[in-house]
PDB file with one MODEL, atoms N, CA, C and O in Angstrom:
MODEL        1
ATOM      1  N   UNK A   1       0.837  -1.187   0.000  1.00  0.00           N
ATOM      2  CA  UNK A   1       0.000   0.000   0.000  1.00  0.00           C
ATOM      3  C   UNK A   1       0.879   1.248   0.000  1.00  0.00           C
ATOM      4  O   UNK A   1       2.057   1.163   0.348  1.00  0.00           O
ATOM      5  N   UNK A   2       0.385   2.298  -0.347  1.00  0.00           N
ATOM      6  CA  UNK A   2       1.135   3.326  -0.538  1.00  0.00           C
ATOM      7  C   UNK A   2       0.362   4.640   0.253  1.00  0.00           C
ATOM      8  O   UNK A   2      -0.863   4.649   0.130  1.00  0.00           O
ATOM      9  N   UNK A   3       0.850   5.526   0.893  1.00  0.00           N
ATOM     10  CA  UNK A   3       0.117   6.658   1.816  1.00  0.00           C
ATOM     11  C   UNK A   3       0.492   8.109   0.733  1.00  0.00           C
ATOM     12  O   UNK A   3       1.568   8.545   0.324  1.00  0.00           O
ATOM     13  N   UNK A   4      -0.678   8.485   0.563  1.00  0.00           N
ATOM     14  CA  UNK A   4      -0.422   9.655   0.063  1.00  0.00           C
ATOM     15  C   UNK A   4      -0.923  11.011   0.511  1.00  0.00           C
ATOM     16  O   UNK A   4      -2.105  11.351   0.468  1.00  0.00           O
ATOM     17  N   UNK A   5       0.251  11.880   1.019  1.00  0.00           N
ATOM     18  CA  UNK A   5      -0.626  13.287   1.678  1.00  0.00           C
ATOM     19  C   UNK A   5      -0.128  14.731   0.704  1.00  0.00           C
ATOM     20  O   UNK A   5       0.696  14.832  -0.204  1.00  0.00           O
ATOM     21  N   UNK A   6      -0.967  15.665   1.309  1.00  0.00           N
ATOM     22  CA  UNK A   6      -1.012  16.642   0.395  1.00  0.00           C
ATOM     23  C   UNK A   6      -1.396  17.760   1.930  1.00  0.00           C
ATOM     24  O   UNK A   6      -2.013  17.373   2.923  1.00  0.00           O
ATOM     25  N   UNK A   7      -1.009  18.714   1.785  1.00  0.00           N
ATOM     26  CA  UNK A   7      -1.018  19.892   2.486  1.00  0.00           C
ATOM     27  C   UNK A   7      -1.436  21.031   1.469  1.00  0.00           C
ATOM     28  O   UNK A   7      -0.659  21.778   0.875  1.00  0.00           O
ATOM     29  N   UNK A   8      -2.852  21.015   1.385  1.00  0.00           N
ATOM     30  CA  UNK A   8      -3.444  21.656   0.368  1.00  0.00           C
ATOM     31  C   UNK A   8      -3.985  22.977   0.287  1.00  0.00           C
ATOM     32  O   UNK A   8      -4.669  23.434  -0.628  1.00  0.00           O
ATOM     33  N   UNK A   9      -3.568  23.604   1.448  1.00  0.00           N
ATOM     34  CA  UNK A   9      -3.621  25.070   1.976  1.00  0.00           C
ATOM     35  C   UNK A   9      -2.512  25.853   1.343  1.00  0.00           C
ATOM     36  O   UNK A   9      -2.658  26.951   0.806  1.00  0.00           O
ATOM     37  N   UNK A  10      -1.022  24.971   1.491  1.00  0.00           N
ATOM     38  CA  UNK A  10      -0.261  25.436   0.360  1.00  0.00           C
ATOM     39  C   UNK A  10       0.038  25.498  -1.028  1.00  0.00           C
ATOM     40  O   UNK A  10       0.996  25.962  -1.646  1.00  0.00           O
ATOM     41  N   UNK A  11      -1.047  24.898  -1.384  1.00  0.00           N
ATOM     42  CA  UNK A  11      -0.945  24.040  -2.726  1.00  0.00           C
ATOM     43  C   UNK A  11      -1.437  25.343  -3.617  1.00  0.00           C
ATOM     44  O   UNK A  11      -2.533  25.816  -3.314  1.00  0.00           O
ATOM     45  N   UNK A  12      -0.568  26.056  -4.883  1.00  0.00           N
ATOM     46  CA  UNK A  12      -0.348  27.140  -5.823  1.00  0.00           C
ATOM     47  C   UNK A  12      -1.431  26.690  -7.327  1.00  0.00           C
ATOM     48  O   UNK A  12      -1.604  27.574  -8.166  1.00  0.00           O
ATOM     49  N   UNK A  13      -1.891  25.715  -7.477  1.00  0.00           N
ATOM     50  CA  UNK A  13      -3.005  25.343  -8.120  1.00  0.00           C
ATOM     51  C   UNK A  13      -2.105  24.883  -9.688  1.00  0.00           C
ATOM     52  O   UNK A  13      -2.792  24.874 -10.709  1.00  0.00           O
ATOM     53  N   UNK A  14      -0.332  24.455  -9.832  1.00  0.00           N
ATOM     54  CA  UNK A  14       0.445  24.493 -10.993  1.00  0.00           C
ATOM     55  C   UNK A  14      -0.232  23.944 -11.971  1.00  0.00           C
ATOM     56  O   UNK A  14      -0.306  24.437 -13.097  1.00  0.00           O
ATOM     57  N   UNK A  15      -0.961  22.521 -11.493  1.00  0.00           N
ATOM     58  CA  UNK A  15      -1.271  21.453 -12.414  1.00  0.00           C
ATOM     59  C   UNK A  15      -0.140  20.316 -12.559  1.00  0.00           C
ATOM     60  O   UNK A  15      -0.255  19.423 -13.398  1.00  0.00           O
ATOM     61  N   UNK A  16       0.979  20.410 -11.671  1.00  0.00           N
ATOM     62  CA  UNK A  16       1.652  19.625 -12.351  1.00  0.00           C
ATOM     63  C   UNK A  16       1.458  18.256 -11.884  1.00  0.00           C
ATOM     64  O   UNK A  16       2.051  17.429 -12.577  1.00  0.00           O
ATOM     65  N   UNK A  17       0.579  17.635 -10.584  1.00  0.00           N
ATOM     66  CA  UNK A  17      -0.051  16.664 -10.138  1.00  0.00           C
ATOM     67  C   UNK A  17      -0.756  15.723 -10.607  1.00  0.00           C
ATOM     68  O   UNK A  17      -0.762  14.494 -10.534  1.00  0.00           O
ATOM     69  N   UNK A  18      -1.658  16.930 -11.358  1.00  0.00           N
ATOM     70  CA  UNK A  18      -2.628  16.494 -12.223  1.00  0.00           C
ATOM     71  C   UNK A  18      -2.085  15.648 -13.932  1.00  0.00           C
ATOM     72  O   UNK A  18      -2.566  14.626 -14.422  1.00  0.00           O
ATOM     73  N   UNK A  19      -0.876  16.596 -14.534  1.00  0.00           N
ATOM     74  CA  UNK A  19      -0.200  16.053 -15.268  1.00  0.00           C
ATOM     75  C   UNK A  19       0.295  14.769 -14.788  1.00  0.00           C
ATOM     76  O   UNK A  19       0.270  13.878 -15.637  1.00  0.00           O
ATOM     77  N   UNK A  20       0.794  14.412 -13.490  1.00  0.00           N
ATOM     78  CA  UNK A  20       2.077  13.218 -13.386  1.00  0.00           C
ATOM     79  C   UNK A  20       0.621  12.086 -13.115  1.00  0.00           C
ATOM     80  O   UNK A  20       0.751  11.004 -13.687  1.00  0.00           O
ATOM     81  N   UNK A  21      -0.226  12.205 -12.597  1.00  0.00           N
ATOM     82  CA  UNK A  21      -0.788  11.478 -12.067  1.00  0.00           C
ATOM     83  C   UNK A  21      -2.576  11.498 -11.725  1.00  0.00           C
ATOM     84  O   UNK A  21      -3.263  11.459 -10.704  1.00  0.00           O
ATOM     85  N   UNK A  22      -2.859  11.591 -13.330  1.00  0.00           N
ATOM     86  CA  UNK A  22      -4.495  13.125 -13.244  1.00  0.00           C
ATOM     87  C   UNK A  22      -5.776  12.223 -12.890  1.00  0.00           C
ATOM     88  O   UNK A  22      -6.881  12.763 -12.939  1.00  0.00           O
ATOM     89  N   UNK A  23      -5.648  10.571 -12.456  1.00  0.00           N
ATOM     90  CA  UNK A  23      -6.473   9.222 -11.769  1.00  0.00           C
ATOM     91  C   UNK A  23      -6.734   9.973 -10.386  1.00  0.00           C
ATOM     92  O   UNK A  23      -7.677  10.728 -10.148  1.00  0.00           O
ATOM     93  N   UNK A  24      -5.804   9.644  -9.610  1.00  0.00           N
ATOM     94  CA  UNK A  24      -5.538  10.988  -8.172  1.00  0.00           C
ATOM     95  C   UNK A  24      -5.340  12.309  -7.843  1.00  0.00           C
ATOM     96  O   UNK A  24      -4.862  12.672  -6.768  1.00  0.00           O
ATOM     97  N   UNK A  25      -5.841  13.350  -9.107  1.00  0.00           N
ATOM     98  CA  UNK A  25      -5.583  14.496  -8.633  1.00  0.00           C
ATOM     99  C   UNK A  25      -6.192  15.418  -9.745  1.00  0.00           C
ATOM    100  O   UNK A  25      -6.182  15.207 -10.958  1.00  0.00           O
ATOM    101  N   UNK A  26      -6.677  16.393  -9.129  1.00  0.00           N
ATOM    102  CA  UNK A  26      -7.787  16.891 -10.135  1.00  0.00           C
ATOM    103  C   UNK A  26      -8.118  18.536  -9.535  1.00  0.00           C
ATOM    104  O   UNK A  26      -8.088  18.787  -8.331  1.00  0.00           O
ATOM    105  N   UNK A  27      -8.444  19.623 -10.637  1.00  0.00           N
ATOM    106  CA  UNK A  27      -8.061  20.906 -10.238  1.00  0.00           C
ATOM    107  C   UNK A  27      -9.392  21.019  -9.989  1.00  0.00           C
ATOM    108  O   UNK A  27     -10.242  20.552 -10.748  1.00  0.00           O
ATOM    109  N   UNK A  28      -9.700  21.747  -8.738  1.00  0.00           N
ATOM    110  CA  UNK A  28     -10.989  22.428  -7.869  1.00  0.00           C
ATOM    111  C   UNK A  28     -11.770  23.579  -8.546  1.00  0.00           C
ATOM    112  O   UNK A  28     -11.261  24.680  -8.334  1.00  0.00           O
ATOM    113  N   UNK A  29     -12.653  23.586  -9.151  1.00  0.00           N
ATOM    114  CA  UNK A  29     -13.406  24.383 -10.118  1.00  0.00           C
ATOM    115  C   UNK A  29     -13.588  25.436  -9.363  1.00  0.00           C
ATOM    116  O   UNK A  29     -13.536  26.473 -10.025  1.00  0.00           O
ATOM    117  N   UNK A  30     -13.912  25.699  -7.491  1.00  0.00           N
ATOM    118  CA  UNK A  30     -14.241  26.297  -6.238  1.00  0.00           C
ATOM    119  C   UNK A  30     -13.064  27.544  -6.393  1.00  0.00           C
ATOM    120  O   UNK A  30     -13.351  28.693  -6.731  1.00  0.00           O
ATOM    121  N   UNK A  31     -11.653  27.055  -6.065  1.00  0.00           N
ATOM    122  CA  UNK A  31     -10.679  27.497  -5.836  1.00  0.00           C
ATOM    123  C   UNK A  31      -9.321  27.437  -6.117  1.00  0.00           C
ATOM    124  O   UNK A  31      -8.350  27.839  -5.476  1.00  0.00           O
ATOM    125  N   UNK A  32      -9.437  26.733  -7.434  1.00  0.00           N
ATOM    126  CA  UNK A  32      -7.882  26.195  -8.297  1.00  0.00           C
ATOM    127  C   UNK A  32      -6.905  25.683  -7.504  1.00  0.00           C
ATOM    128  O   UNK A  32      -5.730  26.041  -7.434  1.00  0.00           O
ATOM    129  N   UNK A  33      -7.483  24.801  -6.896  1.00  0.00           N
ATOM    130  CA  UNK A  33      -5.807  24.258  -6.063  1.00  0.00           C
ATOM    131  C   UNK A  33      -6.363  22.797  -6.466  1.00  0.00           C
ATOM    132  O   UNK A  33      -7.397  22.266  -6.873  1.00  0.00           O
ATOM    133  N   UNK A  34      -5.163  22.504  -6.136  1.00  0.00           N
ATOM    134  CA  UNK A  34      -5.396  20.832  -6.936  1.00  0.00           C
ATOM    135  C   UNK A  34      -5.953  19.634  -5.397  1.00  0.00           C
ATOM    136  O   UNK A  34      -5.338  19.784  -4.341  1.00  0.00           O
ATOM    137  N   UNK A  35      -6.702  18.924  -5.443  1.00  0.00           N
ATOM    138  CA  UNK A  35      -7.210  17.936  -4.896  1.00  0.00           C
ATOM    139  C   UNK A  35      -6.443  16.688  -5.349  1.00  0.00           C
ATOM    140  O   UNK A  35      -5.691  16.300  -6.243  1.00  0.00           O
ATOM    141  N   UNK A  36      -7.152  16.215  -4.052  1.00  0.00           N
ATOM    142  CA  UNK A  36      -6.256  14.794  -4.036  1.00  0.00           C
ATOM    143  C   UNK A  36      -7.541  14.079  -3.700  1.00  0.00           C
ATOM    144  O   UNK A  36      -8.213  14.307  -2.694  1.00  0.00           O
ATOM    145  N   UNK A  37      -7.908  12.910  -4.932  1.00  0.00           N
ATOM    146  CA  UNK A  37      -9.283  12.556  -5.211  1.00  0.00           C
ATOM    147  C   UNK A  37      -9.101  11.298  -4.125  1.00  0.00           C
ATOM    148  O   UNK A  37      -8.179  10.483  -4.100  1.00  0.00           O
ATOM    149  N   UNK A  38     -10.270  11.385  -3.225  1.00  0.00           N
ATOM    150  CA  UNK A  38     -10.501  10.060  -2.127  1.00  0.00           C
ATOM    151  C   UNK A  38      -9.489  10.549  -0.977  1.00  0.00           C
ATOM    152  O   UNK A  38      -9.308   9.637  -0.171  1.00  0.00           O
ATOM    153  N   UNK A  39      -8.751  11.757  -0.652  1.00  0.00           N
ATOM    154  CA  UNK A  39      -8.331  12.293   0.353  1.00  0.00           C
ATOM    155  C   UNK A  39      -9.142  12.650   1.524  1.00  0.00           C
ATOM    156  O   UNK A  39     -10.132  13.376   1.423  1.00  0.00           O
ATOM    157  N   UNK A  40      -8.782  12.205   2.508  1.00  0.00           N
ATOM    158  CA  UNK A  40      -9.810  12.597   3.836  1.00  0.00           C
ATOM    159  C   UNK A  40      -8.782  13.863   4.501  1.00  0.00           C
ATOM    160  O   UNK A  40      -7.555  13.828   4.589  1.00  0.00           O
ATOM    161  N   UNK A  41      -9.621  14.865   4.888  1.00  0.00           N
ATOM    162  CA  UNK A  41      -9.047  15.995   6.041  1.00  0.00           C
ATOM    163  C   UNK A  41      -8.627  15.584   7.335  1.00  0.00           C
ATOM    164  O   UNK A  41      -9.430  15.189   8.181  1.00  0.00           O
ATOM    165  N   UNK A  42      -7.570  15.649   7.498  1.00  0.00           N
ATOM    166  CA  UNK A  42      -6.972  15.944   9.125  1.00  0.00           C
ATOM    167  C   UNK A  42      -6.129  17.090   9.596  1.00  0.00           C
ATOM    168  O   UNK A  42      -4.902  17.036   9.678  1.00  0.00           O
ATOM    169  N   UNK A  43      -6.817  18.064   9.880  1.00  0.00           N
ATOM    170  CA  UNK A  43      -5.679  19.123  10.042  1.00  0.00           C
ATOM    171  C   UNK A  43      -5.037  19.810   9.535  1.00  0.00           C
ATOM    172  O   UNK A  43      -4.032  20.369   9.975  1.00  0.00           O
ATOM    173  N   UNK A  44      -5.834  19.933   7.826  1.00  0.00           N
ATOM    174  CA  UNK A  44      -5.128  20.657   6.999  1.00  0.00           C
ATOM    175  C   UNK A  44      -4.385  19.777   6.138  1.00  0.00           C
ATOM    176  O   UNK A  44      -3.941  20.185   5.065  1.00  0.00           O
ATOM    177  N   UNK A  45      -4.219  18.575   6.545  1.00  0.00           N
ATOM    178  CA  UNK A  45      -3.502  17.394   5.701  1.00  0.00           C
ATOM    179  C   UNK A  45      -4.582  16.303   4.908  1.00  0.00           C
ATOM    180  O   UNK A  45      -5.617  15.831   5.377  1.00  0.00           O
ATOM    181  N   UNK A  46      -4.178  16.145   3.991  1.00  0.00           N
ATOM    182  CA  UNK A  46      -5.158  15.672   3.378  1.00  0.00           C
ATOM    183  C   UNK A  46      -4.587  14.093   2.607  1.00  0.00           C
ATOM    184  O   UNK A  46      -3.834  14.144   1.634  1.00  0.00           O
ATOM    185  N   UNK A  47      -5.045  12.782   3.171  1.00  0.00           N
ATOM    186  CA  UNK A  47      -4.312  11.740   2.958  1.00  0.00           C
ATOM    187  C   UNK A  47      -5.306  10.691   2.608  1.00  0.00           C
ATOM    188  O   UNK A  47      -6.488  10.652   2.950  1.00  0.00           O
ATOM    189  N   UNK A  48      -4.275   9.376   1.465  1.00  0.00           N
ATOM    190  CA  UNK A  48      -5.207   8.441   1.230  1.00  0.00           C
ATOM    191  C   UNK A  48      -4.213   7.443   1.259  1.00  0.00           C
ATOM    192  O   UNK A  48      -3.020   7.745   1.290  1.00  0.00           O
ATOM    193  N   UNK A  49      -4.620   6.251   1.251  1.00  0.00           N
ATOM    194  CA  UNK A  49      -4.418   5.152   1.227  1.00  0.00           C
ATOM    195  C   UNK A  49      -4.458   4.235  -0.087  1.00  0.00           C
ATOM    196  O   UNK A  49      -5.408   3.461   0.034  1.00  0.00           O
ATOM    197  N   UNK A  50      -3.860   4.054  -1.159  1.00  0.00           N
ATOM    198  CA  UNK A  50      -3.895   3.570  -2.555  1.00  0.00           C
ATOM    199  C   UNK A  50      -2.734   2.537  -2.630  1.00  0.00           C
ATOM    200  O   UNK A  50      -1.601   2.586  -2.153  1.00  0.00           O
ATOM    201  N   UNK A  51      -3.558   1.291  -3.608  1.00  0.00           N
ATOM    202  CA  UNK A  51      -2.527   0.384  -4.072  1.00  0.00           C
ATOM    203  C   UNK A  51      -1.273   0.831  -4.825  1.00  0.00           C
ATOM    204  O   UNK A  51      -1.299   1.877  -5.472  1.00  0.00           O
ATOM    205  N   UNK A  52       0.230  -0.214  -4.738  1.00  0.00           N
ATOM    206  CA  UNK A  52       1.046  -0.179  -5.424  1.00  0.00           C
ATOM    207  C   UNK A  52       1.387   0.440  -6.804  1.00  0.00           C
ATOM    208  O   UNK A  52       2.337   0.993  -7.356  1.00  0.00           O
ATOM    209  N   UNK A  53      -0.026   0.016  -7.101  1.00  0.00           N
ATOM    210  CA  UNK A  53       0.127   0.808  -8.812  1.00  0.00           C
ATOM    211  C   UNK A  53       0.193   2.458  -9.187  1.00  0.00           C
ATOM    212  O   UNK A  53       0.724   3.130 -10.072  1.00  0.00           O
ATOM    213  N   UNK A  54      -0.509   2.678  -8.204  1.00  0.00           N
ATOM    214  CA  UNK A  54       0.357   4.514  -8.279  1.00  0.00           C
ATOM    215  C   UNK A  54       1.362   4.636  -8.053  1.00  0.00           C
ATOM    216  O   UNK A  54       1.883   5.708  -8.360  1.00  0.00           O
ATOM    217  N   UNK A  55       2.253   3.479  -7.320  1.00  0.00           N
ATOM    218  CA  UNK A  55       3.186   4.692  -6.362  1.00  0.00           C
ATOM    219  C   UNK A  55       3.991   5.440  -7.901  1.00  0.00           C
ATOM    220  O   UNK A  55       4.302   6.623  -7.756  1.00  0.00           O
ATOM    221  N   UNK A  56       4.168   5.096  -8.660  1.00  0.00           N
ATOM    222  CA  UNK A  56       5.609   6.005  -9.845  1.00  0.00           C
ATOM    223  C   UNK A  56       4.953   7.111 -10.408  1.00  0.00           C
ATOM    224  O   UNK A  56       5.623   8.102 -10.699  1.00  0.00           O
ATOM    225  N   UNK A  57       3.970   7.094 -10.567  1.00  0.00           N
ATOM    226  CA  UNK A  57       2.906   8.290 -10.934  1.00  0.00           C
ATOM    227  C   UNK A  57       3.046   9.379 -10.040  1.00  0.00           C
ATOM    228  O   UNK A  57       3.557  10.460 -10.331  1.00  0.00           O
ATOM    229  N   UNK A  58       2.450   8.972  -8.652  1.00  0.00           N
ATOM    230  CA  UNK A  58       2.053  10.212  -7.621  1.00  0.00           C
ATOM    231  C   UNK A  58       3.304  10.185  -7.175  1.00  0.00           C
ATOM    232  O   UNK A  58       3.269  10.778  -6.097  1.00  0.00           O
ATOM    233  N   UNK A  59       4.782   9.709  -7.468  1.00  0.00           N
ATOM    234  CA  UNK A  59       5.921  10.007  -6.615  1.00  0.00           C
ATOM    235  C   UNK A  59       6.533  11.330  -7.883  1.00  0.00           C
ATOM    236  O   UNK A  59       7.370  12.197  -7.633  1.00  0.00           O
ATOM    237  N   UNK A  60       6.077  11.195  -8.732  1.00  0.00           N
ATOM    238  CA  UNK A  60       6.180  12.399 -10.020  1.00  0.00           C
ATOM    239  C   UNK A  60       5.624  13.155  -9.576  1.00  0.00           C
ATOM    240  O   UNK A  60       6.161  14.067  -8.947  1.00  0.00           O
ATOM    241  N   UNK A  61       4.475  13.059  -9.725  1.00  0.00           N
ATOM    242  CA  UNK A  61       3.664  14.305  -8.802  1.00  0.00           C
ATOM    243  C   UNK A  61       4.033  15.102  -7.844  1.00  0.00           C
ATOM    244  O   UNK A  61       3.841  16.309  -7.698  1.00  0.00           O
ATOM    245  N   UNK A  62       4.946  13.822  -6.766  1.00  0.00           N
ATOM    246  CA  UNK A  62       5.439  14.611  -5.858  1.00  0.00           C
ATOM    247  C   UNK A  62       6.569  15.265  -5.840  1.00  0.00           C
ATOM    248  O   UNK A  62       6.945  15.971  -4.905  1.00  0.00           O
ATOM    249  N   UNK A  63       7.363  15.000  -7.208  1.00  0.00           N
ATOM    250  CA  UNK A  63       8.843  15.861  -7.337  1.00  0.00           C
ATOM    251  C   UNK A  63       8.343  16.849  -8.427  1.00  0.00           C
ATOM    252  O   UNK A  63       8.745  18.012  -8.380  1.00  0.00           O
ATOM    253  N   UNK A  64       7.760  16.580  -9.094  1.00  0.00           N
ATOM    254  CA  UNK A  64       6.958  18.076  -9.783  1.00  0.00           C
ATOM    255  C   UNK A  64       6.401  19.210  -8.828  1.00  0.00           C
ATOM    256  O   UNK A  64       6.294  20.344  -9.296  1.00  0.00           O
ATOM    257  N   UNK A  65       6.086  18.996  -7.678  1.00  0.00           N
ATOM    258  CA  UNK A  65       5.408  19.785  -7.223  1.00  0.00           C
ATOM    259  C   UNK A  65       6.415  21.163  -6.704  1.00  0.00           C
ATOM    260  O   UNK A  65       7.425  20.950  -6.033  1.00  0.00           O
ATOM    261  N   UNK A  66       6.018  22.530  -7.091  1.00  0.00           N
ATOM    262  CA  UNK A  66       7.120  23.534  -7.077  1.00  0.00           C
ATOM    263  C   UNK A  66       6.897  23.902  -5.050  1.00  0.00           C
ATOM    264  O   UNK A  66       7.827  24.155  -4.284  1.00  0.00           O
ATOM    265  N   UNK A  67       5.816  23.834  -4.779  1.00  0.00           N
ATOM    266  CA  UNK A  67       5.785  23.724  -3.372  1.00  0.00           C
ATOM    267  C   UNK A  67       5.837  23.219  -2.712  1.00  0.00           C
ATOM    268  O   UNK A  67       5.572  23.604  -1.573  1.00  0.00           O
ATOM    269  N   UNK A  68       6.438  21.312  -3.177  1.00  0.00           N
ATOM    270  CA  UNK A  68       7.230  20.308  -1.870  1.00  0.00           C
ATOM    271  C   UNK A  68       5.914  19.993  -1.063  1.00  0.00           C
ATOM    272  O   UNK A  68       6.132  19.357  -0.031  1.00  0.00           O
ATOM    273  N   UNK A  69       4.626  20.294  -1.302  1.00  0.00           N
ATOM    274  CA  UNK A  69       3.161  19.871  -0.568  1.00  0.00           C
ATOM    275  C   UNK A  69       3.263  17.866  -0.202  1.00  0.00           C
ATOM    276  O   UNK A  69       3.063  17.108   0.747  1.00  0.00           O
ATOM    277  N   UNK A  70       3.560  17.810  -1.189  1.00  0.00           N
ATOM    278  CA  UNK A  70       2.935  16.168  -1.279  1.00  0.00           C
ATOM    279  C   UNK A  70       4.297  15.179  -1.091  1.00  0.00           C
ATOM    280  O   UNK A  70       5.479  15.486  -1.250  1.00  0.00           O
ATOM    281  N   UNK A  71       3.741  13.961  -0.722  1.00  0.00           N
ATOM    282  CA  UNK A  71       4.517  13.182   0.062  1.00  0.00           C
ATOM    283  C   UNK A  71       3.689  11.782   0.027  1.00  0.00           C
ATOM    284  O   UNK A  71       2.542  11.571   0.422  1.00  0.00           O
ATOM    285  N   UNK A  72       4.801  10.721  -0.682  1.00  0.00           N
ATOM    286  CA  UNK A  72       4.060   9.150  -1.345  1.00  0.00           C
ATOM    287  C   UNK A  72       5.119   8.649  -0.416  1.00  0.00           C
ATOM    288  O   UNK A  72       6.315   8.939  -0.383  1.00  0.00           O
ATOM    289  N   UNK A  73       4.210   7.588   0.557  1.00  0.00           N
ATOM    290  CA  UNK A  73       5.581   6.919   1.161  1.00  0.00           C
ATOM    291  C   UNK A  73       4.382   5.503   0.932  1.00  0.00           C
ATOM    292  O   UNK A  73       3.175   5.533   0.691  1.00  0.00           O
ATOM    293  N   UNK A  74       5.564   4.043   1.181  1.00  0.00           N
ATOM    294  CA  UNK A  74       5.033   2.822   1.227  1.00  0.00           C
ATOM    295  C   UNK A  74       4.769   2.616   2.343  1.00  0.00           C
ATOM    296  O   UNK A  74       5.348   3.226   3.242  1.00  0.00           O
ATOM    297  N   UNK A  75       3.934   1.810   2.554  1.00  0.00           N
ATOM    298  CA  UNK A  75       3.164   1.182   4.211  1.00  0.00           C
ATOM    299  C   UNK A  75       3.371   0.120   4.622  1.00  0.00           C
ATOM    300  O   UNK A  75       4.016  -0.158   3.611  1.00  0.00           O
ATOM    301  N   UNK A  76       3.426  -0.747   5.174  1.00  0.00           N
ATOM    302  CA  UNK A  76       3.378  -1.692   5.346  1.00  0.00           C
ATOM    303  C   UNK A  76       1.305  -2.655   5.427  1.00  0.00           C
ATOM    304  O   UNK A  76       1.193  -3.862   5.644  1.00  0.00           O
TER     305      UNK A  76
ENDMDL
END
């Protein structure tokens, strides 16, 4: 399993998330910042739980990102 969070208060709305990985991440029609689709709120952090098969996608996502928001780690 793979954990994926997003701190989406900082999040600049680039798109480049959406490019690496646009299954999990999708721009907010509300307020142009990018979402993290099936993310639950905790505190401003916004995290999911997804199979193996993202991780090379959303770990793009996460070195694309110009504000360092997001963060793919493996789980046990």
């Amino acid at each position: 399993m793979i954990r994926i969070t997003q701190q989406r208060a900082k999040c600049i709305g680039c798109n480049a998330c959406v490019e690496a990985a646009h299954h999990r991440w999708r721009i907010s029609r509300k307020d142009g910042k990018c979402t993290l689709v099936g993310g639950i709120d905790k505190k401003g952090f916004f995290s999911v739980l997804v199979g193996d098969d993202e991780y090379e996608d959303n770990l793009m996502a996460a070195k694309h990102c110009p504000v360092n928001i997001i963060k793919v780690e493996k789980t046990k």
